[in-house]
N, C-alpha and C positions, 0 to 999 in steps of 0.2 A: 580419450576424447580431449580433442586442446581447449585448452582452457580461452575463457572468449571475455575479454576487459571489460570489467564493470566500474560504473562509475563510485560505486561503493568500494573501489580499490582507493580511490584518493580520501575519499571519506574515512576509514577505518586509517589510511597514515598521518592524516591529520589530526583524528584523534589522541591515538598511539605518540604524539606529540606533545599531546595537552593532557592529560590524563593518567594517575598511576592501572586502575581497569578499563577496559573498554566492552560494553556486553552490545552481541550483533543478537537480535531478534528478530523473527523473521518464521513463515509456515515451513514445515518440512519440505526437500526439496530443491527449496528456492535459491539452492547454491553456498549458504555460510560459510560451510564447513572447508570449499576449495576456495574461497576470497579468502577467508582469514589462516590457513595452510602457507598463503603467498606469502604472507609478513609474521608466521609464527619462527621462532626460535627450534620452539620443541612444543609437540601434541602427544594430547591424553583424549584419550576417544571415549567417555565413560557410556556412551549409548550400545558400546560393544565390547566394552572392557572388562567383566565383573571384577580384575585383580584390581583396576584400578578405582572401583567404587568402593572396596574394601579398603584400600589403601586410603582414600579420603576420609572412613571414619577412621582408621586405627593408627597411620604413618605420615598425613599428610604433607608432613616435610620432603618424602620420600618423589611426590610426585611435583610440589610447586618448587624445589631446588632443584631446576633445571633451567639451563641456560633461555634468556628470555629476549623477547615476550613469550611465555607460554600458553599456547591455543588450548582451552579447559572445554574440549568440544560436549553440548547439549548434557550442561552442568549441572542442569535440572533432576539428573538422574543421583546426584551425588551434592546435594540442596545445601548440605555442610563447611563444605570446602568455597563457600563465597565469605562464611566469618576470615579464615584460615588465608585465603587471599588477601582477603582487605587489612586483616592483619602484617601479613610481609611483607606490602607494599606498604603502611605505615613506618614499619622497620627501617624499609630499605630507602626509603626517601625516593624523589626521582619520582619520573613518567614512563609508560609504554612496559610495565611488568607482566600483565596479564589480560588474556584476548579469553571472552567467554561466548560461547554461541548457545543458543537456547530453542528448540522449536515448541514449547510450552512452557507458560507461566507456571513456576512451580507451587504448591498451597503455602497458603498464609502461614509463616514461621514466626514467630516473635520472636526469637534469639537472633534470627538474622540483622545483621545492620544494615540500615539503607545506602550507603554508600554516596550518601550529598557527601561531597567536596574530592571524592573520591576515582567516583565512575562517569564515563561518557557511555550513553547508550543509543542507536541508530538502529533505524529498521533496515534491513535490507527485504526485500520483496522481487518475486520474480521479473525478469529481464527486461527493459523498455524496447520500443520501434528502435531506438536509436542504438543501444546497446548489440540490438540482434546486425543491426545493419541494414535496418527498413526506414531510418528519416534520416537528412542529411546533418541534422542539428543546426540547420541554418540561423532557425528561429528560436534563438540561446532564450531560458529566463535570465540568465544574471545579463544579460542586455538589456530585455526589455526591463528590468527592475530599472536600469540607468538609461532608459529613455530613449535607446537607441529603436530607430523605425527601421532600418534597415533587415528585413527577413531575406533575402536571396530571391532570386528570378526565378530557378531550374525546373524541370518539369518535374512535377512531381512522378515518382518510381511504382505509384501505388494505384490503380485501377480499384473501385467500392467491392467487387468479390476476392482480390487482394486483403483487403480489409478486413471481408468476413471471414477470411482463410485465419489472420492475424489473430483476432476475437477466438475462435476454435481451439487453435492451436495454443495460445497463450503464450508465454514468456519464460518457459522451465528451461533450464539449462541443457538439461539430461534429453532435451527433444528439439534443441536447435536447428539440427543439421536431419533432426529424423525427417521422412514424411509425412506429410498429412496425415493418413489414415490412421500412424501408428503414436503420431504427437498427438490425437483424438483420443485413441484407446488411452494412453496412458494418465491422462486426465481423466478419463473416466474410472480406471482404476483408481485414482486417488481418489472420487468419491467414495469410492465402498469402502477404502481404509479409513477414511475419515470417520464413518460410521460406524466402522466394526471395531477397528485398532485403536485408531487414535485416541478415541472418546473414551472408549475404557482403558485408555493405561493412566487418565486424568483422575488421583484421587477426589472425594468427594462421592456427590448420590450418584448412583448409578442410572444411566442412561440407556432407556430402551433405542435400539439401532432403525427398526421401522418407521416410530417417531421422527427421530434425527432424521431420517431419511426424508421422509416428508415436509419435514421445515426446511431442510435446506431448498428445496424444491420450489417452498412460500418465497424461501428470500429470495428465490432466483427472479421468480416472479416478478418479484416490487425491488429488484437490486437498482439502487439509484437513485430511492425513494424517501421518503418520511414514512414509512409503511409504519402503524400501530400494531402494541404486541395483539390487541382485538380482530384485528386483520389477519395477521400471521396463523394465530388461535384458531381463527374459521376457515383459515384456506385447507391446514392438519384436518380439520374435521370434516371436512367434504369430502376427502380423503380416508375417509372410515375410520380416523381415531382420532379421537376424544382425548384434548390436550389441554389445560389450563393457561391462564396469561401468565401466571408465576410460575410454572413450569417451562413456558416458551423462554422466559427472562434469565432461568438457570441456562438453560439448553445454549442460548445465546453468551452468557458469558462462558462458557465451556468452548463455544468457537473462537470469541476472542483469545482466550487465553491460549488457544492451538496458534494464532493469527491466521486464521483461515475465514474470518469479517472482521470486519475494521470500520468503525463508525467514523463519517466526517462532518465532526461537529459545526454547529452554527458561526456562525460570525459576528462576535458582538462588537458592533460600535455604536459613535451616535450620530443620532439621525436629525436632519432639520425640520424633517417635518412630524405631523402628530401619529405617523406608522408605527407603527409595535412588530417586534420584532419575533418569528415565530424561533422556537431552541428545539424542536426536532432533530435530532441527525439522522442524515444520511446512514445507510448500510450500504458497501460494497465486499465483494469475495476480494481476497487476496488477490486474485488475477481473473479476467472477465469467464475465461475459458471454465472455470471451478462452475460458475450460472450454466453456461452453454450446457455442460455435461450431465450438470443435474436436471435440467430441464431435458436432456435429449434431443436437444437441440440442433442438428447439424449445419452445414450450409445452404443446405439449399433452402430447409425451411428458416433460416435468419434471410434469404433470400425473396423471399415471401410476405415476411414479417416484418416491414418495417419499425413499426413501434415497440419491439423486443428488440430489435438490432441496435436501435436508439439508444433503448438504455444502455446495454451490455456497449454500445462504444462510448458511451460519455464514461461508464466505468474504465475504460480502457485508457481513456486523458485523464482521468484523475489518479489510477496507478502510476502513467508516465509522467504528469507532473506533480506528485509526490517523490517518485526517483530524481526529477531533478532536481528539484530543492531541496533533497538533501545535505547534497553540500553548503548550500545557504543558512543552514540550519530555517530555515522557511516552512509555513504553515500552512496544508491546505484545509478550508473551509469552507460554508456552499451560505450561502444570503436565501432565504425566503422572510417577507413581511405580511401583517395580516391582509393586505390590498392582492397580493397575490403577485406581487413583483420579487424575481427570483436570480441569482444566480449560480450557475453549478458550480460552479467554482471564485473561491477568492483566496489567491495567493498573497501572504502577509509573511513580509521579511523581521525578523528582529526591529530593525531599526525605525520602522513603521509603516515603511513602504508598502504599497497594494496594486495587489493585478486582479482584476474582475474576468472572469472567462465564462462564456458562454456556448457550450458544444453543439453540433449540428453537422450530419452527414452531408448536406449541401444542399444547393437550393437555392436561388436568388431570394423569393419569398420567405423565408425562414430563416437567411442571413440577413434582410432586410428587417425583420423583427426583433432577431437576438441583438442588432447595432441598436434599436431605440432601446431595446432592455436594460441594456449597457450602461446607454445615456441617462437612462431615467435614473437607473442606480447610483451615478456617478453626481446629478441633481439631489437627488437625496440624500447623500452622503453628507454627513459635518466634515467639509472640508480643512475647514479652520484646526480640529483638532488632528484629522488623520492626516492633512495635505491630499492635494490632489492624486488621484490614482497614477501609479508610473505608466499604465498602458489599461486599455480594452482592449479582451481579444476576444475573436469566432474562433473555435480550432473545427476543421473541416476535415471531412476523412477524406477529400481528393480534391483537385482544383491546384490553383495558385498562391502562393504570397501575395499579398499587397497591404496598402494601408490606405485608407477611403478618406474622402474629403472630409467627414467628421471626424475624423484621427482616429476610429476604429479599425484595428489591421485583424484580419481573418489571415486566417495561418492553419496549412493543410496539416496534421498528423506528421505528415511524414516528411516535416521541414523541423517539429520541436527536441528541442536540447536544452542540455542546464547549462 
């Protein structure tokens, strides 16, 4: 299969720059292993290797003295060999020694060292519109972080069951060029592994699969939400099995630690007026398609469904721009306050800079609401300390660029880029 450019290829050399480790995170699948192949030296495959999980307790000189950077692929398996790395790269001085990929957090070690001053570490996640070759990247972020209004004219390439094709399918490498039916099936297989495999090869309590199965189902449900674990809890149990809230909170970080959810914390700044700020996060699946298949969801009923398609596409702009700010080293995070004034998104650069986004499959009426949401947020913001936001934007699953007489620019899906 040719290999297809991610933007996490300049990510990983600009770390490999700065950096004696660089560890890629990321759900099974989602490609590490052939990005970081691109810029290794020499690989150790330890998810398939056993000589070389033995050779990390008994020899590991035998495997990190090899010519570098060397790819320590899903190191997780062999949790040891990160003292023993961070060791040689103190040795050896210098940057770019060792590329780690991981598709699970491994259990809490106290001999491990954390690796502050040592490591760079970057998500990579499955593929963006842009990456596959579905948005023009007209409508760059590191543009609009500098102000720039200018998003492109061109027609957009994407029709709304386009879009729902997009949601389905998801962003796997491995199913790029597949079909439809078969980029479907394959997601769906990856739910069952998720609940059979994956979840037990994760030390710690064990995990009934039926359960899992059914929460994942919850989250599909409320993906894009503040959903409470009380919510979660009663959705399993309507579902015929009786699940606790601190059971649901284990079950939940067990997906985390797969990256197969990803919470998108709150946004704290300050505020001029007397609004209180609500710290809910968000839950999203790694990729929107992971909801579609737990739900069962196909096309034609997200066809049907607007208000499920809703969510599962604002999830789909918050995977794509989290892919692009990754080179920015850039934060995404969502605004809700106790007034009920909200936004899905707020991207925040290191420097302080802010973009406020607001998702909507289209609509003049609903584009017309998310622009005063905008506004409103953008009045209530302490500007004085954060400075004025670099841009408000709509992102729309079809339609055109533009930027409206109140300086909010709506920008289709399929124009955004980093």
């Amino acid at each position: 299969m040719e290999y297809i450019p991610r933007i996490g290829d300049g990510v990983l050399a600009s770390r490999l720059r700065s950096a004696p480790m660089v560890v890629v995170e990321g759900p099974r699948a989602c490609g590490k292993t052939e990005l970081a192949r691109r810029q290794a030296a020499s690989v150790v495959r330890f998810d398939v290797d056993g000589a070389a999980r033995a050779a990390a307790e008994l020899n590991p000189s035998a495997i990190l003295d090899l010519p570098r950077p060397v790819l320590l692929d899903e190191w997780q398996f062999a949790p040891s060999i990160w003292n023993q790395a961070r060791r040689q790269s103190d040795d050896a001085g210098g940057v770019g020694h060792f590329i780690l990929t991981g598709s699970a957090v491994p259990p809490d070690d106290r001999t491990r060292h954390s690796g502050v001053g040592r490591v760079s570490r970057f998500r990579l996640r499955p593929m963006s519109l842009f990456e596959l070759g579905h948005s023009t990247g007209e409508a760059s972020l590191e543009a609009l972080f500098a102000r720039d209004s200018g998003h492109g004219t061109g027609r957009p390439e994407l029709a709304l069951p386009d879009v729902i094709e997009m949601v389905c399918r998801g962003g796997w490498p491995a199913t790029a060029t597949a079909d439809t039916e078969s980029a479907v099936d394959y997601v769906r297989d990856q739910i069952e592994e998720i609940c059979r495999t994956d979840i037990a090869s994760l030390e710690g309590p064990r995990h009934d699969p039926v359960r899992m199965r059914h929460l994942l189902v919850s989250l599909a449900r409320n993906v894009a939400t503040e959903a409470r674990l009380e919510t979660l809890s009663a959705d399993v149990a309507e579902a015929g099995e009786t699940i606790t809230t601190e059971t649901v909170a284990a079950y939940l970080r067990s997906l985390q630690r797969l990256y197969v959810v990803e919470e998108q914390r709150h946004w704290s700044v300050s505020l001029r007026s007397r609004s209180r700020l609500r710290k809910s996060p968000k839950r999203h699946f790694a990729d929107p398609s992971l909801a579609a298949a737990a739900l069962g969801a196909g096309m034609a009923r997200l066809g049907r469904d607007m208000e499920l398609l809703g969510l599962l596409f604002e999830s789909l702009v918050v995977r794509d721009l989290r892919i692009c700010a990754e080179p920015l080293r850039a934060s995404v995070f969502h605004y809700r306050d106790n007034t009920g004034l909200e936004a899905d998104a707020v991207i925040e650069h290191p420097d302080g800079r802010w973009i406020a986004v607001e998702v909507k499959l289209g609509g003049q009426r609903a584009i017309e609401s998310a622009a005063r949401s905008l506004l409103r947020l953008r009045d209530r913001v302490d500007t004085d300390r954060t400075g004025e936001p670099a841009a408000l934007v709509i992102v729309t699953a079809t339609g055109y660029p533009l930027t409206r007489p109140d300086g909010v620019s709506v920008i289709p899906v399929t124009a955004l880029g980093p």
